[in-house]
C-alpha positions in Angstrom: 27.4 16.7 17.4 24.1 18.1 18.8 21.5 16.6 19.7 17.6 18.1 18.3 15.0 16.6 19.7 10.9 16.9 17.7 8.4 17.9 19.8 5.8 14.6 19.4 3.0 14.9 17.4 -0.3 13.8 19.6 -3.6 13.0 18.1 -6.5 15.2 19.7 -9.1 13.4 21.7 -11.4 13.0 18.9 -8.5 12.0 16.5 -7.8 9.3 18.2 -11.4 8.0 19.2 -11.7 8.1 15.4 -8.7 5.8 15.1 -10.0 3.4 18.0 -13.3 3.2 16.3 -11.6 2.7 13.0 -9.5 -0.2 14.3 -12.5 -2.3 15.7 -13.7 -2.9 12.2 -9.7 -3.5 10.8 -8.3 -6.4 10.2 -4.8 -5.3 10.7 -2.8 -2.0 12.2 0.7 -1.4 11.0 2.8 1.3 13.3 4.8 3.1 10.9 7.8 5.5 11.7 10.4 6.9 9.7 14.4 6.8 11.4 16.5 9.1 10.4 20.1 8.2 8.5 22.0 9.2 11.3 20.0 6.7 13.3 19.4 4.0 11.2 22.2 1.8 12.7 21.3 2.0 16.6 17.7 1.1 15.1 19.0 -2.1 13.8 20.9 -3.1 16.7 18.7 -1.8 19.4 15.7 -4.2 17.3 18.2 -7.3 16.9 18.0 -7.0 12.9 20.7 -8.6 10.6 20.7 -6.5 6.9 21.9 -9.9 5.5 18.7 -11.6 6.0 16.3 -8.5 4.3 14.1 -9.8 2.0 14.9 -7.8 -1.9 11.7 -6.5 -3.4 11.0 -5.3 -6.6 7.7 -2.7 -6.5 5.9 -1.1 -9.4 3.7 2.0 -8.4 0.8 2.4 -11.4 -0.9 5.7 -12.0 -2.1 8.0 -14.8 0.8 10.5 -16.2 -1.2 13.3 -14.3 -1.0 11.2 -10.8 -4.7 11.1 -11.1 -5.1 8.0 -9.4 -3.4 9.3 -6.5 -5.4 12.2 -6.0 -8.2 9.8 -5.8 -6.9 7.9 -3.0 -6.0 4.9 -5.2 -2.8 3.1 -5.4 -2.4 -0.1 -7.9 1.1 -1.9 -7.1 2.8 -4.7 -8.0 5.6 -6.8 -6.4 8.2 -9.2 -6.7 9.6 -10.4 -3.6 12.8 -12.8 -3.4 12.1 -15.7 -3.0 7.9 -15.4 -2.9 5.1 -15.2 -5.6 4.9 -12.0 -7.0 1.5 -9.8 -6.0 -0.2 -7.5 -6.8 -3.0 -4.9 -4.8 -5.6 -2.0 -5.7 -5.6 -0.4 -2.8 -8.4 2.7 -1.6 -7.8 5.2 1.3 -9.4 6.6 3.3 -12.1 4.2 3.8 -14.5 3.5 7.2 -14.7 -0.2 7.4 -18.2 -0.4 8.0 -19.6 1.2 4.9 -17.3 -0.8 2.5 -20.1 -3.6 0.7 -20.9 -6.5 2.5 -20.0 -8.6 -0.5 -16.6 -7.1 -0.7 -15.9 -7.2 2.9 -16.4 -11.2 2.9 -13.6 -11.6 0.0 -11.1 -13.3 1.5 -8.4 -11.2 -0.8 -9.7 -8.4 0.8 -7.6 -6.6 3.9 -8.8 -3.7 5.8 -5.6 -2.1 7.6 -5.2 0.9 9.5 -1.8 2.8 9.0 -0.4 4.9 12.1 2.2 7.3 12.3 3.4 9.8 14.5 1.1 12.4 14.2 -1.7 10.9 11.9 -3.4 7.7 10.6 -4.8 6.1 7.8 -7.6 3.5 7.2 -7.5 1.6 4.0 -8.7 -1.3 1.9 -7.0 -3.8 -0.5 -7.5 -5.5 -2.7 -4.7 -8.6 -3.1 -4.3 -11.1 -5.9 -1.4 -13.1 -7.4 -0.1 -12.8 -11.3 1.3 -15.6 -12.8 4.8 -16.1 -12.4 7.1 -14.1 -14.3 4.2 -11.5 -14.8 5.2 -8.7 -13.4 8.6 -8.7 -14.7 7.1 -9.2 -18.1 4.8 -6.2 -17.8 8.0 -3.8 -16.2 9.9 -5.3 -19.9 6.6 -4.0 -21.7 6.2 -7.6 -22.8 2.8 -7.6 -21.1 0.0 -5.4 -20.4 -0.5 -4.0 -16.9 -4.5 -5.3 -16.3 -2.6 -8.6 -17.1 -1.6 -8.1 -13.0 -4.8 -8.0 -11.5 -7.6 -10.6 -11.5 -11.5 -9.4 -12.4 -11.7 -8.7 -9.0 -9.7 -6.4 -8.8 -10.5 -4.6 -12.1 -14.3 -4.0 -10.9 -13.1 -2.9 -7.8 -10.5 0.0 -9.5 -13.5 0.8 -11.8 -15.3 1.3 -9.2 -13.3 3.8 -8.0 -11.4 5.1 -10.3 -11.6 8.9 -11.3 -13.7 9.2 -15.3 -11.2 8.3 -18.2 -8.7 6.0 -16.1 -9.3 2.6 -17.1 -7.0 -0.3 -17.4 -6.5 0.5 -21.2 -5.2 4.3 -20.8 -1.7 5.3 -21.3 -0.5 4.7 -17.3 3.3 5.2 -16.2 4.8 3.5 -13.7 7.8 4.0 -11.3 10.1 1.1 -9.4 11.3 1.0 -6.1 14.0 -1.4 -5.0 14.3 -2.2 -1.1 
């Protein structure tokens, strides 16, 4: 089989001064990379990972029919996790750490985290809270309604960002992922 190698993807000089200054006012940095099928398998061993002991997770991606909420850098997701509360986030990307409200940058449910990849970075804020038990999977059964996920908090914050017409009441859709 032959072997193709990617040229790497470096961040200019300026680039990546942006992403150092961006990272002194984050509370986290999360180093993402994506490894190929062919590939997944040496990854594994070479990190000492046993597939029996992943974690399943049940995610719910919220947006607008039209993806609106996407285009405007929001993403509202939920989450059940084996064996751990289900949660929930309204997240908002890009932002610049330092001109994100005082007020909000105190909350304690509040996490600023800067995303790297090969190539590119991200810098964004969420917004974390925790539905009651059995929440979630009530609201993916359409037993419950979606703002039923996400505390006051995290309401104003959406409406505060949120593009004109996309409130918690409008006709959203919502797509699973299982990992």
């Amino acid at each position: 089989m032959p072997v193709t190698t990617r040229r790497s993807q470096r961040l200019s000089d300026a680039d990546l001064e942006r992403l150092l200054a961006l990272l002194e006012g984050a509370d986290s940095a999360e180093l993402k990379l994506t490894v190929p099928d062919s590939e997944r398998r040496s990854a594994v061993l070479a990190l000492g990972m046993d597939p029996l002991d992943a974690q399943i997770r049940q995610v719910y991606f919220f947006d607008t029919p039209d993806l609106a909420l996407n285009e405007h850098g929001l993403v509202v997701r939920a989450r059940r996790v084996q064996q751990r509360a289900d949660d929930s986030v309204v997240k908002l990307r890009p932002v610049i750490p330092d001109k994100l409200p005082a007020g909000l940058r105190k909350s304690k449910t509040l996490v600023v985290e800067v995303d790297a990849m090969p190539g590119g970075y991200v810098c964004s804020a969420s917004l974390k809270g925790t539905p009651a038990a059995g929440d979630v999977k009530a609201v993916a059964a359409g037993d419950r309604p979606i703002r039923k996920l996400f505390s006051k908090q995290q309401q104003a914050f959406f409406a505060g960002h949120a593009p004109e017409g996309a409130g918690w009441m409008t006709s959203w859709s919502w797509a699973r992922s299982t990992s």
